[in-house]
N, C-alpha and C positions, 0 to 999 in steps of 0.2 A: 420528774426533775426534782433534785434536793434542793430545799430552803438552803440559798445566797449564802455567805458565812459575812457574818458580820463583823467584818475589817477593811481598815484602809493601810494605804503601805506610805512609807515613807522613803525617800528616794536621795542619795546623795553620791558621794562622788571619794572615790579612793586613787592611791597611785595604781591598785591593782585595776583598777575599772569601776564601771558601775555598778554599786550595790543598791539592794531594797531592804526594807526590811518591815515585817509586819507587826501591826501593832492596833491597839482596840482604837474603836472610831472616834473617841474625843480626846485624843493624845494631840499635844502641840505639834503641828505638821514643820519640818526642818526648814533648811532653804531652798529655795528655790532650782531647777534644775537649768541651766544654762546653756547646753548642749542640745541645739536640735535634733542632732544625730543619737545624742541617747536617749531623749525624750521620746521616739518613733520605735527603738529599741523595744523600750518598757511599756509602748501602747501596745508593742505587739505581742509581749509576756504576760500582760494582761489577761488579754481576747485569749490567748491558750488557754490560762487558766480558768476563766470564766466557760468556757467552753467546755472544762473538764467539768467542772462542776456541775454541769445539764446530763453529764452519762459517757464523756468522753472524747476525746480531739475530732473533729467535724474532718474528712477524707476529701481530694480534691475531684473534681467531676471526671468522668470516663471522656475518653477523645471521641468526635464524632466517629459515624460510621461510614465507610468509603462508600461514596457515588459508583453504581455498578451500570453499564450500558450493555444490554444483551439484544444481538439481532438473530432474528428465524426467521426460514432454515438458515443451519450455516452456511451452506452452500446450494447452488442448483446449477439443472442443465438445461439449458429451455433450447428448441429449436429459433432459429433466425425468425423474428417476427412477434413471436408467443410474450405472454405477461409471466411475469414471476410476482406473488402480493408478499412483500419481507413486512416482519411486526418489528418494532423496537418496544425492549421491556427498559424501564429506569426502573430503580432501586435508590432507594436512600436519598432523596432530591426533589427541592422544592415542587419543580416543573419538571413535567415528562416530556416537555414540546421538544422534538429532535429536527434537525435538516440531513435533507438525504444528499449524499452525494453519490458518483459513479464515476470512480478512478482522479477522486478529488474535485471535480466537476461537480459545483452544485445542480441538484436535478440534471446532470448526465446532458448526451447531446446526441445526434443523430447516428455518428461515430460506436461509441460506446455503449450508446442506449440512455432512453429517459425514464426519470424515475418521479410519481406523482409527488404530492406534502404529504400523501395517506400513504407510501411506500409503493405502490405497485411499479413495479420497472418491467418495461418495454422492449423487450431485446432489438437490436437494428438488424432490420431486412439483410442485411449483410454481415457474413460473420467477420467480427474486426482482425487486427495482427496487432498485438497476441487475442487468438478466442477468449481467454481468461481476462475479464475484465474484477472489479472488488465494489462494491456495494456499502457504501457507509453512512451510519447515524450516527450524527455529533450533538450532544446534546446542549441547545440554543443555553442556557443559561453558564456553562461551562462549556466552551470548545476544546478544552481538553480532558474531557471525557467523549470516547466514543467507540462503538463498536463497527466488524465487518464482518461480509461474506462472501466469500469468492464464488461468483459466475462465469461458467461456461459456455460459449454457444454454439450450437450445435449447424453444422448446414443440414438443410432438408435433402439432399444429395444421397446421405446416407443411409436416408428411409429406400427400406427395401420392403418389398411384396405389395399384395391390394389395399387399396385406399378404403376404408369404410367410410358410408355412405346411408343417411339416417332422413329418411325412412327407404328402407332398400324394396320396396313396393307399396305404389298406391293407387288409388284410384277417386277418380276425378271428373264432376261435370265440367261441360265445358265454358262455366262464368266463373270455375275455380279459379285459385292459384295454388303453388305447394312450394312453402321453403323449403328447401333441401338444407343439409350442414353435411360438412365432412368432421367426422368424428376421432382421425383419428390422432391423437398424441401428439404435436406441434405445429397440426395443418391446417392455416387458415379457408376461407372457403374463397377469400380472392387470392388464394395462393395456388389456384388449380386452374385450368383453360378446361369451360364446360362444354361437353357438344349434346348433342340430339339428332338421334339414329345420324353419327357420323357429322353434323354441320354445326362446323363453331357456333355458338350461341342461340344454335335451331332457325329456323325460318315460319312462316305464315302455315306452313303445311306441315312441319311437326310441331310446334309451337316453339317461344322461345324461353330462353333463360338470362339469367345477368350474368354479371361477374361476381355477385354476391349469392348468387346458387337459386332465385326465386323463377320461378314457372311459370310461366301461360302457357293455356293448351291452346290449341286450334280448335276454329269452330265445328270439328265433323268428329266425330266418336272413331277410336284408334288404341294402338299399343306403343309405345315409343321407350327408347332404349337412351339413360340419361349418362354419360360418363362426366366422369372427374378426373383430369391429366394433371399428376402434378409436375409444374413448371420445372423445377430445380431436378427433376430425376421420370423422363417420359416414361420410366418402364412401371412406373407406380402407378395404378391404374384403380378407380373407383367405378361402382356400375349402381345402378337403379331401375326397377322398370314401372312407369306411369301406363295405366289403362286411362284413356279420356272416356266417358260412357256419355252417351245421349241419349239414357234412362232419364223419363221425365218425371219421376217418383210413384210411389205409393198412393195410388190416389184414390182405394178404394180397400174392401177387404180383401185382404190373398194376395191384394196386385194386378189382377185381371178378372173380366165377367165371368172366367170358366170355373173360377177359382180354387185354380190347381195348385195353388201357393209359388208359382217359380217366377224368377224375374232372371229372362235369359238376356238381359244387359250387363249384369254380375261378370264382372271380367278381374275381379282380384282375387276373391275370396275362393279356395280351393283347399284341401282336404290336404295339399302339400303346403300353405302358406299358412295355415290357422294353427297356431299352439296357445299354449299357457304365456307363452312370452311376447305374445303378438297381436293377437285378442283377446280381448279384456273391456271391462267399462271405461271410459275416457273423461265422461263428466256426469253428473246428474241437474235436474232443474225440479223445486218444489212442485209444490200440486193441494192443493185445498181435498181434494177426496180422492180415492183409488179413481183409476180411468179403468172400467171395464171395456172400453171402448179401445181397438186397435189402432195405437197412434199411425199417423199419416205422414208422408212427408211431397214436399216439391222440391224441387229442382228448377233455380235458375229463375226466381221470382223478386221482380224489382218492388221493394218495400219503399214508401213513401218516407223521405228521412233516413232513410239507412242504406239504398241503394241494392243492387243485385244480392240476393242470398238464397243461399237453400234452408230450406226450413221446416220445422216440424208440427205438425197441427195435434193437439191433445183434448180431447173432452172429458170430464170428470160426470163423481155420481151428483155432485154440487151445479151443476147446468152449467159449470164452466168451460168453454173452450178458449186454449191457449196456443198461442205460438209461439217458437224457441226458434233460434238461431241454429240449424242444427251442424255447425264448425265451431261456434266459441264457444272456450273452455279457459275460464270458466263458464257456468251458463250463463244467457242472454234472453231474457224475453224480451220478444217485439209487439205481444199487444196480448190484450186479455179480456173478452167480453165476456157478462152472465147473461141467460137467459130467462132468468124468474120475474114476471112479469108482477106488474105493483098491485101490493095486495096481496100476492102468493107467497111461498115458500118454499124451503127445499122439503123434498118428503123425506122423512125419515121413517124406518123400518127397522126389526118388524114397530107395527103401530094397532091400534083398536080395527081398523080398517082391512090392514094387511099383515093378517098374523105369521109372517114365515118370513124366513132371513134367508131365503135364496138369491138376493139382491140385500145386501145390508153394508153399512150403516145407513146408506142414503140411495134414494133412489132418483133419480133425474138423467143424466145420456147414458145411455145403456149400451142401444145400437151404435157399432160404429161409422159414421159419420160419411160421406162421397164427397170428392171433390172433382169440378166441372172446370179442367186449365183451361178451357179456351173462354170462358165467360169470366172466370176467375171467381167462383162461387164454392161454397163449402155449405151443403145441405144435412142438417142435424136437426132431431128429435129430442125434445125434453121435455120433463115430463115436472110439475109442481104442484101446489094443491093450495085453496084461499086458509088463511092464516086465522080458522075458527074452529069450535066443537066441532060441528056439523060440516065437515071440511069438504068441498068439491074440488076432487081431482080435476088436471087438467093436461094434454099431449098436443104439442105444437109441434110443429114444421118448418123450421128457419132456414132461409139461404141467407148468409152470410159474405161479406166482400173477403175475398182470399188475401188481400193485401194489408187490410185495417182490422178484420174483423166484426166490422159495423154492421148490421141487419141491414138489407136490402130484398127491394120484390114487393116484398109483404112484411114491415118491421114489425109487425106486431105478432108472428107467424100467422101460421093455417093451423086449427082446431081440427082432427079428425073427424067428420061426419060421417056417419052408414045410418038410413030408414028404413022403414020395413022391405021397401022395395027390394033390400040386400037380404033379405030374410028374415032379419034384426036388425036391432039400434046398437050402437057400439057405444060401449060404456070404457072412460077412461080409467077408474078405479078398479077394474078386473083385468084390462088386458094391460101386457108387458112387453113395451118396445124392446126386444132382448137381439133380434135379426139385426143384422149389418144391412144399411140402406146399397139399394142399388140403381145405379144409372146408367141407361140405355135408351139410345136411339132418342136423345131430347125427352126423357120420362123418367122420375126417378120415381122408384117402389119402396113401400115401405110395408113389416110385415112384423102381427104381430102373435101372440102365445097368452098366456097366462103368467098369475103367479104361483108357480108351486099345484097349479091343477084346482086353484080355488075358484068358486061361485060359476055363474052362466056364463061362463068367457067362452068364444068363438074364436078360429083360425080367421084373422084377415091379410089380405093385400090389397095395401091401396097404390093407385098409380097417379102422377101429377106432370102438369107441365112444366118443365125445369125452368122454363123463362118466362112462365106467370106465377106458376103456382098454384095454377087452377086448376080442379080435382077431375081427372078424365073418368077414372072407371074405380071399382071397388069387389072384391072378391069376398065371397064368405064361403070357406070351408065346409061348413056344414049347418046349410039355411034351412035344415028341414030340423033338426037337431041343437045339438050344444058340443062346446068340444072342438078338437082335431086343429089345435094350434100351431102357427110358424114358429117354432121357436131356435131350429137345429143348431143348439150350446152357441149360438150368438155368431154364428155363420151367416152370412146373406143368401138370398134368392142369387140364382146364375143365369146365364142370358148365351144363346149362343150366334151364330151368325145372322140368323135370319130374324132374331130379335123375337125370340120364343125366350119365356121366361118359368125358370123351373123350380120348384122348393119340395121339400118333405112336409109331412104334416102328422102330426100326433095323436095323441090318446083319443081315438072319439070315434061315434058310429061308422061304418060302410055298409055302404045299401046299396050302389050304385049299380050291383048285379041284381039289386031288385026291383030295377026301373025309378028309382031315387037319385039323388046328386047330393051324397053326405060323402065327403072325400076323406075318413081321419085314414091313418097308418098307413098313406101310402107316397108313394114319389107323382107328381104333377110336372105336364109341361102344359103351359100357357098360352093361350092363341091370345097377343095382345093390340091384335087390329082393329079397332073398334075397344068394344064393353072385353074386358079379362073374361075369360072361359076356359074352359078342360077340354085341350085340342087330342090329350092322350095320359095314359095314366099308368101307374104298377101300383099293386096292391099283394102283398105276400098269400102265398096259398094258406097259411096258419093266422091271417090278421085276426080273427077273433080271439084263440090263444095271446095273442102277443098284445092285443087291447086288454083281456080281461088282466093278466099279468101284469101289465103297467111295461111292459118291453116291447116300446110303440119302436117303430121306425125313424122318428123325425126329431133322434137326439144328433145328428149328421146332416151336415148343408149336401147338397148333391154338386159331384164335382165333374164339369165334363173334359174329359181327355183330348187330348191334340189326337187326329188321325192316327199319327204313328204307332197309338195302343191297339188300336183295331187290325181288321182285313180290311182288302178291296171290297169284301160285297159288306161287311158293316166297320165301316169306318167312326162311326159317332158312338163310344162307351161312354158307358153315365155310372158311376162310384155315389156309396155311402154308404153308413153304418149306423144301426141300430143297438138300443138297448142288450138288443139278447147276444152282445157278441159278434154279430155276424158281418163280413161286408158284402153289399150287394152290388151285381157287374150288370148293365143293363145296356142295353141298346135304346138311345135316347130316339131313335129314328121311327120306332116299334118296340113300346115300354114291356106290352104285353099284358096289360091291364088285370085281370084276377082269373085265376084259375084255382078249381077244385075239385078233387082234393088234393093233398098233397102225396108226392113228394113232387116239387115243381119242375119243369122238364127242363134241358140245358138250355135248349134253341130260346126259352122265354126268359129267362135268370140263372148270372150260376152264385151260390152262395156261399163266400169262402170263411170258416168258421176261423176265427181271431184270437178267441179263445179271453185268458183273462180281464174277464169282467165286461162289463156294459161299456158302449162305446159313447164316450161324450165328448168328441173333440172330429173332425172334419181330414180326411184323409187329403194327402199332398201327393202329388206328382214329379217326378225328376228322373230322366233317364231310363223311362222303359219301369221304373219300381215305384210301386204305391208306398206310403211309409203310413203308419198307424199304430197309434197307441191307445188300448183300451184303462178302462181305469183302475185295475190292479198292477199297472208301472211298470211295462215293458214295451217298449219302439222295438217294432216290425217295418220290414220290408218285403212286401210282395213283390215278385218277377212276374213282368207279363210275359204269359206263354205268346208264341210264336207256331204250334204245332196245330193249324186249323182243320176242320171238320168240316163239310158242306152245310151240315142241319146243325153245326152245332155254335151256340154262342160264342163269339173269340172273349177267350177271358185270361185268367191270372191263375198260378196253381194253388193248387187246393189246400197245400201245406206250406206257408210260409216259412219255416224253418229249412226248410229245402232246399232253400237258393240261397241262405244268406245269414244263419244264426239269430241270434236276437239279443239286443243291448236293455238291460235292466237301469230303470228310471227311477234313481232316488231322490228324497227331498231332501 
């Protein structure tokens, strides 16, 4: 800004008007100005000039900018009943707060439809006269600002074809429920009359349904067919179909003692109903360490506090076992005990003790776990060690309440004991609870391997009373030796009718054709009446070969087949696979115990070669086909032959690719 000019003006009065005139600042000032009106004049000639003098005449301010009311969408079409959510944007104005109206009607009315303070409007169950109703936001601080949006409504009259219907198959114990929803485009789900196989809102024998689409089955296991009629237009038709299952869960490895892997309660899941868009993961729940351990589940267990649920039983390498909610999603745990008793620890690995990561990072429940529904017990093995240099391992045996989790029986477990009487002492630090525990006949077994084939470890099974806990009998593999461990890749011991109990057994001597009882590399069945003993056995015609190798037999649980894989004259086949590839078909009835030399004859084994790689995983059962996968990553299925022989073993053909190709397993 320029330095002020230094003058004052003098001011007087002519016939032509007001004049000024300027002149230095200590000039005699004239008379006086007497005219208010020219006085306000010259103030205001002034402020110009003075105004110029700073860089130039000062411009009046710009006009505000207009208040703008905008509603979205501009319009819509909703079916009779449905929501439409409208935004109102303001521009330019103090407050955004707007009032909704509907055809002038603040917040609308039954007629025309209601419309929230947050905009959503309600279209009415009946289309109005006229169907075009207007939608408006006035904005509260000016009502004369405001925008609209013309709505249309539609009747459901005019939906044509099938109703979708979400989940269009499921299945279901029978303490479930299952909302349904109708999915499609304007249809509520009380906008539909539901039946069940045919009876409005189902009855006690198909189960029922509401008007809001939710399920109850009936109490017996079933198929039932759910429709959806919509009311405004009968030809509109939705379907669903519910399996009820009185499957009582998972309560063991595999599902059952034969451990063929099948659960023929399975009434949804099919090779027509399973895709990419239909199965998938649903939820996950944490976990303190990997669960080597084959999660478990029940069906239909009333939980203290939370009432009836199905549920998942979980054991970690941290001696944790957990229980999940296995419907809520998100997840839900319902209770959580550990098992390391005071003073102990988790074992971690590898460690000074136990140099090999065949079990790492942690080692505690390994085997997976049995659960006993009618006592309501869950029996598990872990495994800790006291929290010093000189660390002593330690393997207990907990029954657990299925419903809390709490130790019960024996809270403190059962410690493994075997004396010489069993040939040897068992030591916790060499042997490795790896087997899936098994329960039979009021006895659960428990069986143990090694780590990695390290120190003087022996093959054991121990047997207990399931409702004391007290130790009935003890097996040792190889009491004259060392060696010949349970381990088959963490498969359990199998049990068949008569409450014979069978396992594989590992790397380690056989003598027992030399008037000895060292059992390694072979299949065992059980006489478990009384003390465990070797009621009958198979031992490969090459077991020395296949010991001296390290390609034992007892990487494979032994699986017994339902009748139907056999003949009339042998009905009872016994499956598993070994190290070298091979799977073996046996007659559980007459194992055939050791012949030599080789090649082994059919009527004793027949031996069907697998082919890629060593076999570490437990062959399954399903419809007449073995399925198997060795460990260079290809799933087989074998076909049982049906073409029998008097002298000859009934078994499976010799070439898996024969009957069926083979599917390549990537990671």
């Amino acid at each position: 800004m320029s330095q002020p000019l230094d003058l004052h003006f003098r001011i007087g009065r002519t016939r032509g008007g007001v004049r000024f005139i300027r002149q230095p600042r200590d000039a005699v000032p004239p008379c006086v100005l007497r005219s208010e009106l020219s006085f306000l004049l010259v103030l205001s000639l002034l402020v110009a000039i003075a105004s110029n003098s700073c860089g130039g005449l000062v411009s009046s301010s710009a006009p505000p900018s207009p208040v703008i009311v905008t509603v979205t969408p501009s319009s819509a079409q909703p079916f009779a009943g449905m929501t439409v959510p409208f935004t109102a944007i303001v521009q330019n104005a103090g407050s955004s707060a707007v009032s909704w109206e509907v055809n002038t009607i603040q917040g609308g009315n039954l007629t025309v439809g209601i419309i929230s303070d947050s905009g959503v409007y309600t279209a009415p169950d009946t289309v109005p006269t006229p169907a075009t109703v207007t939608v408006t936001a006035v904005l509260q601080t000016d009502p004369t600002k405001a925008a609209s949006s013309s709505v249309t409504i539609q009747s459901q009259s005019s939906i044509r074809g099938p109703i979708t219907i979400s989940p269009s198959l499921a299945s279901l114990t029978t303490s479930q429920s299952l909302q349904l929803q109708v999915k499609t485009t304007g249809v509520r789900n009380d906008q539909v009359n539901w039946t069940v196989d045919g009876f409005v809102n189902g009855n006690l024998i198909t189960g029922t349904i509401t008007t809001a689409g939710l399920y109850s089955p009936p109490a017996t296991a079933g198929s039932h067919l759910i429709l959806a009629i919509l009311k405004l237009n009968v030809s509109s038709i939705g379907s669903a179909r519910v399996e009820v299952t009185d499957f009582a869960g998972t309560l063991t490895w595999r599902n059952d003692n034969l451990r063929t892997g099948q659960n023929t309660k399975e009434l949804a899941l099919a090779p027509s109903t399973v895709s990419s868009s239909t199965f998938g993961k649903l939820f996950s729940c944490p976990l303190d360490a990997y669960p080597y351990a084959q999660p478990l589940y029940v069906a239909n267990l009333n939980i203290p506090g939370a009432g009836m649920r199905n549920i998942i039983v979980v054991a970690t390498a941290k001696d944790t076992v957990l229980a999940f909610d296995a419907d809520a999603n998100p997840c839900v745990q319902l209770w959580k005990t550990n098992l390391i008793p005071a003073g102990q620890e988790t074992v971690s690995a590898p460690n000074f003790d136990i140099p090999t990561d065949d079990i790492s990072p942690f080692i505690g429940i390994t085997g997976t776990p049995v659960i006993d529904p009618r006592s309501g017990t869950i029996f598990v093995v872990a495994e800790s060690r006291t929290a010093s240099f000189d660390a002593v391992y330690d393997e207990r045996l907990y029954a657990l309440d299925l419903a809390t989790g709490q130790p019960k029986i024996q809270p403190s477990g059962i410690p493994f004991v075997a004396d010489s009487s069993a040939g040897a002492t068992f030591d916790p630090l060499l042997e490795n609870q790896r087997a899936a525990l098994l329960l039979d006949n009021g006895h659960v077994y428990v069986a143990f391997g090694s780590h990695h084939g390290l120190g003087n470890y022996h093959g054991w099974l121990f047997s207990y009373d399931a409702s004391t806990l007290q130790q009935n009998s003890v097996f040792n593999v190889t009491p004259k030796s060392l060696h010949g461990g349970i381990w088959q890749s963490g498969g359990g011991p199998s049990a068949d009718s008569n409450h014979n109990v069978y396992v594989t057994t590992g790397n380690g001597p056989f003598d027992v054709n030399l008037g000895s009882n060292d059992y390694g590399d072979s299949f065992l069945r059980l006489n478990t009446t009384g003390a465990l003993s070797v009621a009958d056995y198979f031992s490969p015609c090459d077991q020395q070969t296949l010991s001296a190798t390290g390609q034992e037999i007892g990487s494979s649980a032994p699986v017994l087949l339902p009748d139907s894989a056999g003949s009339a004259s042998q009905p009872h086949l016994m499956i598993g696979g070994g190290k070298n590839g091979s799977l073996y078909v046996l007659n559980r009835d007459n194992l055939g115990a050791y012949s030599y030399p080789c090649p082994d004859s059919l009527n004793r084994v027949q031996v069907v070669p697998v082919g890629d790689g060593s076999i570490f995983s437990t062959p399954l059962f399903w419809n007449n086909f073995v399925y198997i996968a060795a460990s260079n990553g290809k799933l087989k299925a074998v076909h049982s032959r049906h073409e029998y022989y008097d002298t000859a073993l009934p078994g499976f053909t010799s070439s898996p690719e024969q009957y069926y190709g083979e599917c390549e397993v990537k990671n």
